[in-house]
C-alpha positions as YAML, in Angstrom:
chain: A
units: angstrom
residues:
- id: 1
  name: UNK
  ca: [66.97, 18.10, 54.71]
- id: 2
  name: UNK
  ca: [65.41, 17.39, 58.24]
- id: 3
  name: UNK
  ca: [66.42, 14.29, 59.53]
- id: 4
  name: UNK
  ca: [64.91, 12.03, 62.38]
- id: 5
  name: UNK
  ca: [66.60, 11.43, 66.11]
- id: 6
  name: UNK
  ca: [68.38, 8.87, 64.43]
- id: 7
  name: UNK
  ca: [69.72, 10.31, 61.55]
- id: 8
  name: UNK
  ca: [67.81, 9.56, 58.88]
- id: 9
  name: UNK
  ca: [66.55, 11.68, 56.46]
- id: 10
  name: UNK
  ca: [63.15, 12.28, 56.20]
- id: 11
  name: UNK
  ca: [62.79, 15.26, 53.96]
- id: 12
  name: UNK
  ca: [62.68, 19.26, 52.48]
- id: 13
  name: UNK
  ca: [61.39, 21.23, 55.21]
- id: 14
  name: UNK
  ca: [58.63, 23.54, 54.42]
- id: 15
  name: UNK
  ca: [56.91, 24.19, 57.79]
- id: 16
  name: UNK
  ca: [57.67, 27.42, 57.86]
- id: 17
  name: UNK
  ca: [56.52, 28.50, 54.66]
- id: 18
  name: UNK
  ca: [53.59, 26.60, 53.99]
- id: 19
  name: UNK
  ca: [50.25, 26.33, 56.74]
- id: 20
  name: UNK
  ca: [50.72, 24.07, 59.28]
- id: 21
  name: UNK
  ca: [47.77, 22.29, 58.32]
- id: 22
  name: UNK
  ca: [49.00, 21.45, 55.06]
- id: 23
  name: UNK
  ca: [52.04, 19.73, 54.66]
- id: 24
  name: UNK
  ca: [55.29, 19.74, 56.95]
- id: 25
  name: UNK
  ca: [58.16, 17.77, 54.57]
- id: 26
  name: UNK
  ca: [58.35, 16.90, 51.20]
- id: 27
  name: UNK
  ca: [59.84, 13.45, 50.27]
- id: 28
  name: UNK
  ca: [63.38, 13.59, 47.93]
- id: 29
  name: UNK
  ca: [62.09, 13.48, 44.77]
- id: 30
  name: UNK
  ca: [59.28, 15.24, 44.99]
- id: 31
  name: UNK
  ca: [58.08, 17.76, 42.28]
- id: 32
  name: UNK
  ca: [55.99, 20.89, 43.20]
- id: 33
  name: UNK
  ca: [54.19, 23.66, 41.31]
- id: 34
  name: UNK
  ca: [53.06, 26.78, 42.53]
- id: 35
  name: UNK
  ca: [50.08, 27.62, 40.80]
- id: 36
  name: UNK
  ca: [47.83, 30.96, 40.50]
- id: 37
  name: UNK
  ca: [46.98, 34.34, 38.68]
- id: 38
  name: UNK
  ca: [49.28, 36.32, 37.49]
- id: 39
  name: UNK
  ca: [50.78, 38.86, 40.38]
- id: 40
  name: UNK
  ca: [49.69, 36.28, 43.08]
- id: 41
  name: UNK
  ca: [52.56, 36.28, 45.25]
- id: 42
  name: UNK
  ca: [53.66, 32.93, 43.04]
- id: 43
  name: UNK
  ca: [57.20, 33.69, 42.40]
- id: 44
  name: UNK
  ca: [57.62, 34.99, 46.11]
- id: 45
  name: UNK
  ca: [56.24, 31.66, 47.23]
- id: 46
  name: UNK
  ca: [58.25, 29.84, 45.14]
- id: 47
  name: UNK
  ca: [61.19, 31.55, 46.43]
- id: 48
  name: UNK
  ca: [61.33, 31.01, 49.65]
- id: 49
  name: UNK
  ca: [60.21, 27.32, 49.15]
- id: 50
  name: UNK
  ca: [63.79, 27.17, 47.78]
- id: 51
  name: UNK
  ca: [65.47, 28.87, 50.24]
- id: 52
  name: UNK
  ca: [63.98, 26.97, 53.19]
- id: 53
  name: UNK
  ca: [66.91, 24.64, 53.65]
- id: 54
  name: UNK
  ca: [69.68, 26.69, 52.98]
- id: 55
  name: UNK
  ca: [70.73, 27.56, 56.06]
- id: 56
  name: UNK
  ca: [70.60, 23.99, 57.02]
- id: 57
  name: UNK
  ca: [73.23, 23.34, 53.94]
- id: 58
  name: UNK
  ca: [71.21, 22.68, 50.93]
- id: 59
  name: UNK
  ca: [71.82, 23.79, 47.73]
- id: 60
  name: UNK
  ca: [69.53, 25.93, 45.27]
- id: 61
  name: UNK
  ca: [69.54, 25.45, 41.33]
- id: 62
  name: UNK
  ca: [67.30, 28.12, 39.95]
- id: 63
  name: UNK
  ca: [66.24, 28.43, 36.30]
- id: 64
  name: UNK
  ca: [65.16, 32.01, 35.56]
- id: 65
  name: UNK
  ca: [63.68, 33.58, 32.80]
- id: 66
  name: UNK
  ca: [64.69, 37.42, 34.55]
- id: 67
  name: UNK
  ca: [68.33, 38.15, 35.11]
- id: 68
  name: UNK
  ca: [70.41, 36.12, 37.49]
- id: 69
  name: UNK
  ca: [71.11, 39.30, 39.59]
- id: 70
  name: UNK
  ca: [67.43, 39.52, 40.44]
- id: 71
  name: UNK
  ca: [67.18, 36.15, 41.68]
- id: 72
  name: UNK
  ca: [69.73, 36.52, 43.74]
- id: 73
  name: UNK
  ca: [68.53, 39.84, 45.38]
- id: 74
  name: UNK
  ca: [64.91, 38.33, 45.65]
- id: 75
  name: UNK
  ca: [66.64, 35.15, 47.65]
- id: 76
  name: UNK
  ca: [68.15, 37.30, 50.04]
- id: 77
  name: UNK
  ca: [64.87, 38.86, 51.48]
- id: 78
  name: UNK
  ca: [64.80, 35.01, 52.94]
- id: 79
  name: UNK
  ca: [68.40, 34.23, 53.70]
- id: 80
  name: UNK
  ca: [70.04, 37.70, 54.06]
- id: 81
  name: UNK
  ca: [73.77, 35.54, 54.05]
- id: 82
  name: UNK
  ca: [73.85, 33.63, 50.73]
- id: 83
  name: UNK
  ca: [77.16, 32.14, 49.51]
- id: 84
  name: UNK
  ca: [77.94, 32.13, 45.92]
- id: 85
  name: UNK
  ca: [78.77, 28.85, 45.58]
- id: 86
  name: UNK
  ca: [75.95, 27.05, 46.83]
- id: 87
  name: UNK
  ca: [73.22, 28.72, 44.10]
- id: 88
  name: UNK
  ca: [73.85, 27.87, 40.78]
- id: 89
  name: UNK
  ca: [71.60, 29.71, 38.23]
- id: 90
  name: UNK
  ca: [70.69, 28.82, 34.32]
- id: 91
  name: UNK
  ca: [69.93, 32.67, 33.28]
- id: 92
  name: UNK
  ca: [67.73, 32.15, 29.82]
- id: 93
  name: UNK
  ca: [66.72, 36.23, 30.08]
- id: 94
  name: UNK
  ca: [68.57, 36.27, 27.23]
- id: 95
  name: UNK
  ca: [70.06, 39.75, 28.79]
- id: 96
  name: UNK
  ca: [73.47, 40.77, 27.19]
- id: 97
  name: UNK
  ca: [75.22, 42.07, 30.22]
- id: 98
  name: UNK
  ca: [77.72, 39.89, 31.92]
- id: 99
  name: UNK
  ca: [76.30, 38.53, 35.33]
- id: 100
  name: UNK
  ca: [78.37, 40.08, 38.06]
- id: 101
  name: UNK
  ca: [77.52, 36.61, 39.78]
- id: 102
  name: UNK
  ca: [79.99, 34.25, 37.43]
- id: 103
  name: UNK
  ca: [80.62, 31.04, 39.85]
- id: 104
  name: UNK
  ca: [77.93, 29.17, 39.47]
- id: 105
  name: UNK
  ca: [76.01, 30.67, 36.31]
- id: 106
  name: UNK
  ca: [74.73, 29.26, 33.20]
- id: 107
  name: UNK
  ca: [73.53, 31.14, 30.35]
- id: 108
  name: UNK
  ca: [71.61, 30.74, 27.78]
- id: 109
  name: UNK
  ca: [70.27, 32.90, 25.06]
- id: 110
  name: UNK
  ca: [66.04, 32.09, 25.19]
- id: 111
  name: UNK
  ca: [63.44, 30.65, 27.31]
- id: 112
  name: UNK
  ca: [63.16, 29.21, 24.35]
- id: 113
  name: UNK
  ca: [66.14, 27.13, 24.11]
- id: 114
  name: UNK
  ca: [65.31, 23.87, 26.18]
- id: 115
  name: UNK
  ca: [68.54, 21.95, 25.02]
- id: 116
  name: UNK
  ca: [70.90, 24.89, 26.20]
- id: 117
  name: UNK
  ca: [68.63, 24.61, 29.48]
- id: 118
  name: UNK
  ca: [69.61, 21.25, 29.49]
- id: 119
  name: UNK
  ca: [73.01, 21.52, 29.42]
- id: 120
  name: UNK
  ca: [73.33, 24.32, 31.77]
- id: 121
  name: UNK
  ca: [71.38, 22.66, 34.46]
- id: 122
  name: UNK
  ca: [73.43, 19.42, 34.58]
- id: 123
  name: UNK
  ca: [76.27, 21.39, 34.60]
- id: 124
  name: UNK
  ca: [76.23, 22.68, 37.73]
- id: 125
  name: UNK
  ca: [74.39, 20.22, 38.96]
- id: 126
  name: UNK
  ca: [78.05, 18.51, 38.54]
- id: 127
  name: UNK
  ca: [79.55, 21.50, 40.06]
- id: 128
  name: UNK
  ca: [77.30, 20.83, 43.03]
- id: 129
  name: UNK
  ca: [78.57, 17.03, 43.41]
- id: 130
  name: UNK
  ca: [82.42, 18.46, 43.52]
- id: 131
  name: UNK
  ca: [81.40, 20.68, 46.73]
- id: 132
  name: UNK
  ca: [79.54, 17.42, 48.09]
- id: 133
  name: UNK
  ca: [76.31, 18.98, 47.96]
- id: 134
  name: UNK
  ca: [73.53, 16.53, 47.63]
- id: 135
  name: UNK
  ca: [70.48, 18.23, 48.87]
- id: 136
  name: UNK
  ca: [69.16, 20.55, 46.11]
- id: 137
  name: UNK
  ca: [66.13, 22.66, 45.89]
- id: 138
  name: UNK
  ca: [65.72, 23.01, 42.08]
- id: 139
  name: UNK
  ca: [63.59, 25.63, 40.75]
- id: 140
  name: UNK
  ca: [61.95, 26.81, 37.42]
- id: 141
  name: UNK
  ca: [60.81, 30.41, 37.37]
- id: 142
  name: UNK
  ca: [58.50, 29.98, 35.31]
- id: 143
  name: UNK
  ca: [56.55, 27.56, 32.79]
- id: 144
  name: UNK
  ca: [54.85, 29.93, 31.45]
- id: 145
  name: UNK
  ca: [57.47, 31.97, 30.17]
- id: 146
  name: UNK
  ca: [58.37, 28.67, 28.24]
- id: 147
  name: UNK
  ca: [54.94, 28.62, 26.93]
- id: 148
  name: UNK
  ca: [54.97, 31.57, 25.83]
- id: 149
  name: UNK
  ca: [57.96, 30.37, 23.42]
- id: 150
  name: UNK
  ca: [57.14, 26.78, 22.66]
- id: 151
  name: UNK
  ca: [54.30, 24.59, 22.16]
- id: 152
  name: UNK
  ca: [52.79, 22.61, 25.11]
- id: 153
  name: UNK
  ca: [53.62, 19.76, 23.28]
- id: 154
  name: UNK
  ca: [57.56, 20.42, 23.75]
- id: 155
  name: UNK
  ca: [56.84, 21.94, 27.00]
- id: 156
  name: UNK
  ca: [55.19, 18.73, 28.70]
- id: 157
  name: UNK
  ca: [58.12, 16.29, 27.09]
- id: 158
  name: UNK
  ca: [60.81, 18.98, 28.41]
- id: 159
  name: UNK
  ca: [59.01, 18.86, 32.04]
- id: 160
  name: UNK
  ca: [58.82, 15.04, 31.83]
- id: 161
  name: UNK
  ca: [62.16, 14.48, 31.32]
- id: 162
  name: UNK
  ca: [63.26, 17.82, 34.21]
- id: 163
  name: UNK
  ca: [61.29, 15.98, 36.99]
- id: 164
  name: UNK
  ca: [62.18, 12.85, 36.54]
- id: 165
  name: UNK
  ca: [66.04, 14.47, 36.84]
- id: 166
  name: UNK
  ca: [64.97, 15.62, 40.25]
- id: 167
  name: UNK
  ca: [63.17, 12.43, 41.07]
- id: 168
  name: UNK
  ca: [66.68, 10.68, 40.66]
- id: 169
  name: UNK
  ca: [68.87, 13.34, 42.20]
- id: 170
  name: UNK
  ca: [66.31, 12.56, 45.33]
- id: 171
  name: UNK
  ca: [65.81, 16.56, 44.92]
- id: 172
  name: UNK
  ca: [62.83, 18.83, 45.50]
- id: 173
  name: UNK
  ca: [61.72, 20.51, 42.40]
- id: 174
  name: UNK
  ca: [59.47, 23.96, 42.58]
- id: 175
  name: UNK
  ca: [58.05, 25.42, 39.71]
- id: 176
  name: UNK
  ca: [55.27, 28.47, 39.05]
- id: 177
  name: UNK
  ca: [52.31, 28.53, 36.69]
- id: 178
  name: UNK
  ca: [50.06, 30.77, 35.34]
- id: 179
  name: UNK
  ca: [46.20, 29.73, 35.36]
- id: 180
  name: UNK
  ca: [44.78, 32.71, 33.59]
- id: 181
  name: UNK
  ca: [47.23, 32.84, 31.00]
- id: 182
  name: UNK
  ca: [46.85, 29.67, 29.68]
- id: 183
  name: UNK
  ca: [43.50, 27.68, 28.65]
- id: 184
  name: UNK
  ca: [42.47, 25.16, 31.28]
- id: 185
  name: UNK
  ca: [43.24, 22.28, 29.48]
- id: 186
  name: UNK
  ca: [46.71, 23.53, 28.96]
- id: 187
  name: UNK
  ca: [46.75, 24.34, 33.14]
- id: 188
  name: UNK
  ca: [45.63, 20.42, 33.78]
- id: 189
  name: UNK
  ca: [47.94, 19.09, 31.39]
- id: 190
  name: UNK
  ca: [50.80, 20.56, 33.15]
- id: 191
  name: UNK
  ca: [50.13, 20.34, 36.57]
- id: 192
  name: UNK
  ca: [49.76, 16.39, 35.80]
- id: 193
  name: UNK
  ca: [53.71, 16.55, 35.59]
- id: 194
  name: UNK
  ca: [53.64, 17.08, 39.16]
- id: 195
  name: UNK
  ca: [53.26, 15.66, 42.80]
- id: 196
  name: UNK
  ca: [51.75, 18.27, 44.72]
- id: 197
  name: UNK
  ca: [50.18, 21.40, 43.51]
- id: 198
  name: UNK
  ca: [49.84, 24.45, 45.28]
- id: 199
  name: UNK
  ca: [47.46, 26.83, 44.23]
- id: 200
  name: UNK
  ca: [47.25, 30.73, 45.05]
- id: 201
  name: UNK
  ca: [43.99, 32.91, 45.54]
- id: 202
  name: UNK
  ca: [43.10, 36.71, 46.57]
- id: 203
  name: UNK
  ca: [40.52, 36.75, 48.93]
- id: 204
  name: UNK
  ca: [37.98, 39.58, 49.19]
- id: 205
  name: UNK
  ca: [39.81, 41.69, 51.29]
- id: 206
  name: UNK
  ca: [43.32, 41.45, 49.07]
- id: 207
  name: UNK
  ca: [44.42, 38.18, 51.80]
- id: 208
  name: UNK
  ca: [46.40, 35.27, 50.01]
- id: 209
  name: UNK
  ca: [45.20, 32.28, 50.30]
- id: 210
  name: UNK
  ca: [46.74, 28.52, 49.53]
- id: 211
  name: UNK
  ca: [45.56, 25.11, 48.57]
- id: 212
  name: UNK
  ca: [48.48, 22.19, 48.66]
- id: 213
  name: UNK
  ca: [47.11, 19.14, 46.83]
- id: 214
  name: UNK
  ca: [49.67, 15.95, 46.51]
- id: 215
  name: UNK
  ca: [51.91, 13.65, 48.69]
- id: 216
  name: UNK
  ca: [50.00, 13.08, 51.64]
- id: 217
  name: UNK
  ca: [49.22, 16.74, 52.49]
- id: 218
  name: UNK
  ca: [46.73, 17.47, 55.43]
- id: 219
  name: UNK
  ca: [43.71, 19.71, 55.16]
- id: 220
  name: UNK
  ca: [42.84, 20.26, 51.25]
- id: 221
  name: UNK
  ca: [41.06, 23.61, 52.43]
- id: 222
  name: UNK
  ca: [41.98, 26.92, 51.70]
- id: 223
  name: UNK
  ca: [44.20, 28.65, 54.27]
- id: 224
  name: UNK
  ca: [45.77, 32.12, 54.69]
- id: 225
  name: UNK
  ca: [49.69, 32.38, 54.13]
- id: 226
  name: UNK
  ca: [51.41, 34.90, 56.56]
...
């Protein structure tokens, strides 16, 4: 987290991955979604939301619905020296093969199995509180691999209950979304679960573009992302 002259904390950094004329900290607790077409640049943006503060001593806690190797080779293209033990990972690709990453790995057999998310998640989130780590970036790669599995009904209690976790851990949760996928309805009634949406666009010329919507964020404009 940054922190103030005098100590106190005042955040999760993400100046240098959002605009400047968005939004330059997120409160503890906050909950962010990453929203946009699919093969937007979401996941990539989600990404290196997480790995903003790890250099600074934060911890990651990624829930993937791809193979726990992949995350951790995407994560390095933002933090080329990443420590085991400080990125715990609940790996629901349902893949077979034994993660060559075993420390700090959860699996679990479906995107489909919420409970078994569940109890993956809190336990390294224990694991995390043995190694005095606090600070944790929490991700969920991605909601719409979940609805692809289970009803939205499920879905929206399961996300309830997830960011209210990270709410009370005084985390910073970022998750991605789909909105041509899904109906709109179903789009609206997720990103409700949240406190600041993000949303993706191609421009004309194949540019990305952001939104940021939530938790006192500046300009509500659209603005290129480098």
């Amino acid at each position: 987290m940054t922190e103030k002259s005098d100590g106190l904390v005042t955040g999760y950094a993400v100046s240098e991955v959002l605009p400047a004329e968005t939004i330059d900290t997120l409160d503890p607790g906050t909950n962010v979604v990453v929203v946009g077409p699919s093969m937007s640049g979401k996941r990539s943006l989600a990404l290196e939301l997480l790995a903003a503060g790890y250099e600074d001593g934060e911890g990651i806690l990624c829930i993937t619905t791809t193979r726990t190797k992949r995350i951790y080779d995407d994560l390095k293209r933002y933090v080329p020296s990443l420590e085991e033990d400080r990125i715990g990972v609940v790996d629901c690709s349902g893949s077979e093969s034994r993660s060559a990453i075993e420390q700090m790995t959860e699996s679990v057999p479906s995107p489909g199995d919420l409970t078994g998310i569940s109890i993956g998640t809190a336990k390294l989130f224990k694991q995390f509180n043995r190694q005095g780590i606090s600070d944790i970036r929490y991700g969920l790669i991605s909601v719409s691999t979940l609805l692809q599995y289970i009803d939205i009904n499920t879905v929206f209690k399961f996300l309830h209950i997830y960011t209210n976790r990270v709410s009370e851990t005084d985390g910073l949760g970022i998750y991605t979304l789909n909105d041509d996928t899904h109906e709109e309805q179903t789009v609206n009634t997720i990103k409700g679960q949240f406190d600041v949406a993000v949303t993706l666009r191609e421009t004309e010329t194949g540019d990305l573009e952001c939104q940021v919507r939530g938790a006192g964020s500046g300009s509500r404009g659209w603005h290129p992302i480098d």
